[in-house]
C-alpha positions as CSV (number, residue, x, y, z in Angstrom):
1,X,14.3,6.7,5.2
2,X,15.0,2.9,6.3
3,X,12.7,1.0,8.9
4,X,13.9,-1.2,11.3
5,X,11.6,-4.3,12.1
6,X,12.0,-7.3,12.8
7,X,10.2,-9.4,9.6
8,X,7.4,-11.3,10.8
9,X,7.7,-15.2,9.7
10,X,7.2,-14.7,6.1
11,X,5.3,-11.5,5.8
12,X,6.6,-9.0,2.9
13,X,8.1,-5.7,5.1
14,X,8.9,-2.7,3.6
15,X,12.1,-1.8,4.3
16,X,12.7,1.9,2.7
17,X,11.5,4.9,1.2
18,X,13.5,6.9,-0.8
19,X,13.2,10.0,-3.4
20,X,11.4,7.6,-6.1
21,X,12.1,4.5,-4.8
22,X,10.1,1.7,-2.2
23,X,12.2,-1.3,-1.0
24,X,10.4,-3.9,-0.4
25,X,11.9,-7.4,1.1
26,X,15.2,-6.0,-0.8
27,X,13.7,-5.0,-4.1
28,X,13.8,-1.6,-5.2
29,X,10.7,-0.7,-6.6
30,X,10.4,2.5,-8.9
31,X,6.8,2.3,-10.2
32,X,3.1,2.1,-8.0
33,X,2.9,-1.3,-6.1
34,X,0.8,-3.1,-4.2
35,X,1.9,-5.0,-1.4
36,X,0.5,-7.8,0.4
37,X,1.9,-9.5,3.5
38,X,1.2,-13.1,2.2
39,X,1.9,-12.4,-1.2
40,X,4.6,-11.2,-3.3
41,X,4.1,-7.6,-4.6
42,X,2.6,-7.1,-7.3
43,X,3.1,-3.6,-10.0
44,X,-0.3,-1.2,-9.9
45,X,-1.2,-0.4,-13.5
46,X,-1.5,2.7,-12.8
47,X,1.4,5.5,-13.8
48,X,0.3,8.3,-11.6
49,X,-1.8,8.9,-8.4
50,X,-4.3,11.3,-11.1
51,X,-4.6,7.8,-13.0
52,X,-6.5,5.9,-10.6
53,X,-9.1,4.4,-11.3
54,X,-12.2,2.1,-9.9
55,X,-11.1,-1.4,-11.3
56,X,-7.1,-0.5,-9.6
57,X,-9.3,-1.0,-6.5
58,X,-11.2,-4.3,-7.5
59,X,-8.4,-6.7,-6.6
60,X,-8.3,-5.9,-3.2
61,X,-11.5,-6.4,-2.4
62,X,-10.7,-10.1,-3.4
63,X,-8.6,-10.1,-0.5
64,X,-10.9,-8.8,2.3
65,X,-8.2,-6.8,4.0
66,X,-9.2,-4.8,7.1
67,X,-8.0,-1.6,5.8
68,X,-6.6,-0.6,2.6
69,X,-3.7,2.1,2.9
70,X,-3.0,4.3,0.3
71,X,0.6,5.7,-0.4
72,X,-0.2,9.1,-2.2
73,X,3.7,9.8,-3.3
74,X,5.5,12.7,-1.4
75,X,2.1,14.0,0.2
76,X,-0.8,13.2,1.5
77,X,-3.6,13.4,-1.4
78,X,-7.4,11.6,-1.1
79,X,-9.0,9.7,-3.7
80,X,-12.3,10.5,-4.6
81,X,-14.5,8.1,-2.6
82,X,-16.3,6.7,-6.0
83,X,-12.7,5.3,-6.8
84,X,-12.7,2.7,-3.8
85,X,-17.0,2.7,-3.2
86,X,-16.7,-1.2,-3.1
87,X,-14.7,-1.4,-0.2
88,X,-16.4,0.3,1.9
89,X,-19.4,-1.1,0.8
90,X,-18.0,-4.3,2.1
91,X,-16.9,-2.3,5.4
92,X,-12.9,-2.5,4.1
93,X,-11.2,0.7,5.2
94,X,-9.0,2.6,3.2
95,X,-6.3,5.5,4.5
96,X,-5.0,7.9,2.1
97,X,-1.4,9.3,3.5
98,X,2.0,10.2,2.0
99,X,4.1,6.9,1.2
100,X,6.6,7.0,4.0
101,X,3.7,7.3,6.5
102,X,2.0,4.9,4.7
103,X,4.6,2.2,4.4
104,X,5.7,2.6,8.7
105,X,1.8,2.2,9.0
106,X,1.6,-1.0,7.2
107,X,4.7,-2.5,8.6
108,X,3.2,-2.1,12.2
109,X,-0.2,-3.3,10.8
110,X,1.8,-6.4,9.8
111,X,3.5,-6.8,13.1
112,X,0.3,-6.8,14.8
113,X,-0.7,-9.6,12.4
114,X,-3.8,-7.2,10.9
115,X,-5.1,-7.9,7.5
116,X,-3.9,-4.9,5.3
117,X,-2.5,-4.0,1.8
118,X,-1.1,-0.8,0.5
119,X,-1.1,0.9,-2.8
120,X,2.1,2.7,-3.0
121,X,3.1,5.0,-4.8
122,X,7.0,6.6,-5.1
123,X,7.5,10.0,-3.6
């Protein structure tokens, strides 16, 4: 699935989703990723959605985003709230949805110049 979006003045769009595969600003990435819009992406240590843990979390609580979305893969899976307790702690939101709905979500949140990262997973 490609978006179409006009790129915001410097801010990292993603710009597919295919079967295993996120493009982001051109690159194909094949592994979990999280993407920033002021930042470069960056590769989740994590293998597998099941392999999340608390401290995948931790950076982005460094970045005070106003909502955290969460690319599950090829369907819409939930975290157990322990894994991400410090966010919303400090009133960060986080959305867990499949990647493709994930990744149109954070290109809008982008356009509308809104704090947010995603953790994405392929589908």
């Amino acid at each position: 699935m490609k978006f179409h979006l006009q790129r915001p003045d410097g801010r990292t769009l993603i710009s597919a989703v295919s079967e295993g595969a996120i493009v982001i600003d051109g690159e194909r990435w094949t592994q979990p990723v999280l993407v920033w819009p002021d930042a470069a992406p960056q590769p989740l240590a994590a293998s597998s959605f099941e392999m999340l843990a608390t401290d995948h979390f931790e950076p982005l609580l460094a970045a005070r985003p106003d909502v955290v979305l969460l690319g599950t893969g090829g369907r819409q899976r939930f975290a157990h709230p322990r894994l991400y307790a410090a966010l919303t702690a400090a009133q960060i939101g986080v959305d867990c949805m499949d990647t493709a709905a994930a990744c149109r979500t954070y290109n809008v949140l982008v356009g509308e110049d809104r704090k947010v990262v995603a953790l994405l997973f392929p589908t």
